[in-house]
C-alpha positions in Angstrom: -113.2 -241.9 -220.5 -116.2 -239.9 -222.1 -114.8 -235.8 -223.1 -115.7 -233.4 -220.5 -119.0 -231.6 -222.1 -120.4 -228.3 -221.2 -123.4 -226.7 -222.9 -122.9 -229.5 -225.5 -119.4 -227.8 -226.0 -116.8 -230.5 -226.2 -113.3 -229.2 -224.0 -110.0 -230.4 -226.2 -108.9 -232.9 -224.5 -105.5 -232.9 -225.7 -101.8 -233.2 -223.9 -101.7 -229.6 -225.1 -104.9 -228.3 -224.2 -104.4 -230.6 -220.5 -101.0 -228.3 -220.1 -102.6 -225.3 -221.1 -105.2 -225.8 -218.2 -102.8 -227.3 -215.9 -100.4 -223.7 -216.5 -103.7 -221.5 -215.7 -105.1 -223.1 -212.6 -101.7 -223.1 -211.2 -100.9 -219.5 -212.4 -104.6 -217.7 -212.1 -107.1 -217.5 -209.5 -110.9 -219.0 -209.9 -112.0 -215.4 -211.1 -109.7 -215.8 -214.4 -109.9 -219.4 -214.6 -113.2 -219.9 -214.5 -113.6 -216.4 -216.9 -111.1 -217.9 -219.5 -112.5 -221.1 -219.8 -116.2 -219.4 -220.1 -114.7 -217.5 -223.1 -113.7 -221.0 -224.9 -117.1 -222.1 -224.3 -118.8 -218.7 -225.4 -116.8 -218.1 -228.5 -117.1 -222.0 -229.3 -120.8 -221.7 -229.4 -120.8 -218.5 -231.1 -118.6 -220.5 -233.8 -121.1 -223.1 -233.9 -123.9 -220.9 -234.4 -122.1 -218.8 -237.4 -121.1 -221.8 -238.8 -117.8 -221.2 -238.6 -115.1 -223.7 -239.4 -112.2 -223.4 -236.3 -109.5 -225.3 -234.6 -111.1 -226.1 -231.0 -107.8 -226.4 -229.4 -106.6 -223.2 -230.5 -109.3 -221.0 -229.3 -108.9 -222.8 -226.4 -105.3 -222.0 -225.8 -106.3 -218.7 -226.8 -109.6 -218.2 -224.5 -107.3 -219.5 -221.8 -104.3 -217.3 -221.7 -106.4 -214.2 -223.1 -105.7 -212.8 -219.5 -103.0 -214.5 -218.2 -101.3 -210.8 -218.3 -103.5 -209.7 -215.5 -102.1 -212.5 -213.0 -99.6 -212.1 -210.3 -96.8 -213.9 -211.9 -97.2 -212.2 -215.4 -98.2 -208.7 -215.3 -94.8 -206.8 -213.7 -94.3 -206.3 -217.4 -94.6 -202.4 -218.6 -96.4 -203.5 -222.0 -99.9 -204.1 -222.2 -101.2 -207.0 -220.7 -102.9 -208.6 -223.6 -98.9 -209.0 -224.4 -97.8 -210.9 -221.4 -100.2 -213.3 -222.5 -99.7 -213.5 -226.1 -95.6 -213.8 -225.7 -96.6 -216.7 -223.0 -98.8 -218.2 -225.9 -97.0 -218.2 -228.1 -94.0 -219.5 -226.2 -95.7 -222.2 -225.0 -97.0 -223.5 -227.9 -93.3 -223.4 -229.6 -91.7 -225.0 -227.0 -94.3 -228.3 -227.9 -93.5 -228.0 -231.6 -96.5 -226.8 -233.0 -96.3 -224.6 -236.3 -95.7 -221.0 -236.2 -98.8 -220.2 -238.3 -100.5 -221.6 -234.8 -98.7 -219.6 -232.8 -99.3 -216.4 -234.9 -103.1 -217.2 -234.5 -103.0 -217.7 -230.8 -100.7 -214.7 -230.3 -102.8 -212.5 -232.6 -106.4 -213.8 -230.8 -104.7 -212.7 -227.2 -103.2 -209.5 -228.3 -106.5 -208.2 -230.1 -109.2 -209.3 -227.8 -109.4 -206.1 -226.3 -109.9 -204.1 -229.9 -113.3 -204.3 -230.6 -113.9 -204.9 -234.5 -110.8 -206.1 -236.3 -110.8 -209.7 -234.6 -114.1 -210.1 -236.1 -112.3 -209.4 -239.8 -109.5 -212.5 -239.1 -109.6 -216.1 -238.7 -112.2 -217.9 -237.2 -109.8 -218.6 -234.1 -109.1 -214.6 -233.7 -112.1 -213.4 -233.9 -114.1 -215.6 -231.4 -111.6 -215.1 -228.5 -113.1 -211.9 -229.0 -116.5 -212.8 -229.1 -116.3 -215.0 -226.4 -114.8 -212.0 -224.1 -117.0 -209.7 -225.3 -120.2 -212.0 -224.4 -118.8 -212.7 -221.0 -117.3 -209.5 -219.8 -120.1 -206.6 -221.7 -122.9 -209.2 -222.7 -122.5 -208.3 -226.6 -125.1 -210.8 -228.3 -126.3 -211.9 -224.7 -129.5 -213.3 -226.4 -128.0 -214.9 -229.1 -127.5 -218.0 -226.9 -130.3 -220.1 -225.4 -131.4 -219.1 -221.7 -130.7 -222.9 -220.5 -127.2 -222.9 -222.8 -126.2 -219.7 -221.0 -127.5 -221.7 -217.8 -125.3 -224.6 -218.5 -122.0 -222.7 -219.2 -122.2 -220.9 -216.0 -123.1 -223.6 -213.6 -120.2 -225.1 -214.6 -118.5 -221.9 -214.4 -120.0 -219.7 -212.0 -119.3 -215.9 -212.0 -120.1 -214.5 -208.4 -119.9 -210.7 -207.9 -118.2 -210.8 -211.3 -118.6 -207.3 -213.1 -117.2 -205.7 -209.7 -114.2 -208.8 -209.5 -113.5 -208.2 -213.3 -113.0 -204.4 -212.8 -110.8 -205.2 -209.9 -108.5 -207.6 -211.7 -108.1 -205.0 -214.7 -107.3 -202.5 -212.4 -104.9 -204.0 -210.3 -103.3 -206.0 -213.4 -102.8 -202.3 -215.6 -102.3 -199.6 -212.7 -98.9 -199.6 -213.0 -98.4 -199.2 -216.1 -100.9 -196.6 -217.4 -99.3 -195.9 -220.4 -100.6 -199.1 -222.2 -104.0 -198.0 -221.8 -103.4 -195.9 -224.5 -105.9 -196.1 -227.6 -107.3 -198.8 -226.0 -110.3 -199.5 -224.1 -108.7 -200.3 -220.5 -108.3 -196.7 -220.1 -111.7 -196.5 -219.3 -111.0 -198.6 -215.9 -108.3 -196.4 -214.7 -110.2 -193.4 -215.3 -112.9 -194.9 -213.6 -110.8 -196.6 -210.2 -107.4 -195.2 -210.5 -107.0 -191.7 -208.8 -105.4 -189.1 -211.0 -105.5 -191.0 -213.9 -104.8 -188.6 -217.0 -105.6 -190.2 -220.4 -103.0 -189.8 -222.9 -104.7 -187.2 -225.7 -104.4 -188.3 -229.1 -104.6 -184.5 -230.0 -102.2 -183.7 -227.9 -99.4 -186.1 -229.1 -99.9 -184.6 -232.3 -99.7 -181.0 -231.4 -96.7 -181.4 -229.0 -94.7 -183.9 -231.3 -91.3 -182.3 -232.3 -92.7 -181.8 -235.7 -92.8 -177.7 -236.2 -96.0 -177.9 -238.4 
């Protein structure tokens, strides 16, 4: 049977990559699913376009458990959710033997997609997780890609009502655990739907550390 093809994107096809899907349909709802397997498809035609060489099957294992932090099952954790999905990563990808240098990638393009800049700076695998993300979820580069390419990746994955659905999961997925929004940029979705949400200062760490001067 012919690979699966979207926007002239092949999708791994792999035992690995087939578990990895299997794990998030079972685990996420269509919102993330559908989300995570966009940012494979972005990032993989960002790659393309830079000419950038990259394992497909690790940026897909990374595009698909980027959020799997946010989910139900994962995120009753008190670290930041980019975490949960990294740890889950990286543990599934030792438990079917594959090297550790993988696993650091994978780990590393999860637990930095939400840092704007320095994924950009690492390998090709790291940095388009990021780019993927941040074409999906803020429309960075948004006319880099062909109109019907853009067409393409979304009829396959549709994204109804999703700005307001994405906001929702982020909320709901970090509320409880405000903390981890600190220095990053989730704490601008608390502030925005969370009541009483008080950023942690930067400033004010400093000046009330138990250092006298």
């Amino acid at each position: 049977m012919a690979a699966e093809r979207i926007a002239g994107v092949e999708i791994p096809d792999s035992a690995l990559a087939r578990e990895a899907t299997e794990l998030i349909r079972d685990t996420a709802d269509a919102l993330v699913y559908d989300h995570s397997r966009r940012v494979f498809l972005f990032g993989a035609l960002q790659g393309a376009a830079r000419a950038l060489s990259f394992d497909p099957e690790l940026l897909y294992i990374g595009a698909m458990f980027h959020d799997l932090g946010l989910t139900e099952a994962y995120r009753t954790s008190m670290r930041r959710f980019e975490l949960d999905g990294a740890n889950a990563a990286r543990d599934f990808l030792r438990q079917r033997g594959l090297t550790e240098e993988s696993a650091r990638i994978v780990w590393t393009s999860i637990a930095l997609h939400t840092t704007p800049e320095i994924p950009g700076q690492m390998e090709p695998e790291v940095a388009l997780v990021t780019a993927g993300v941040e074409y999906d979820v803020l429309g960075i580069g948004y006319d880099a890609l062909p109109d019907d390419v853009r067409a393409a990746v979304v009829a396959a994955h549709p994204r109804p009502d999703f700005k307001r659905r994405i906001l929702q999961a982020f909320t709901h997925g970090i509320e409880h655990r405000p903390d981890t929004t600190f220095g990053n940029v989730k704490a601008d979705v608390l502030a925005h739907f969370v009541p009483g949400f008080v950023r942690t200062d930067f400033v004010d760490v400093i000046e009330a550390s138990a250092w006298p001067e």
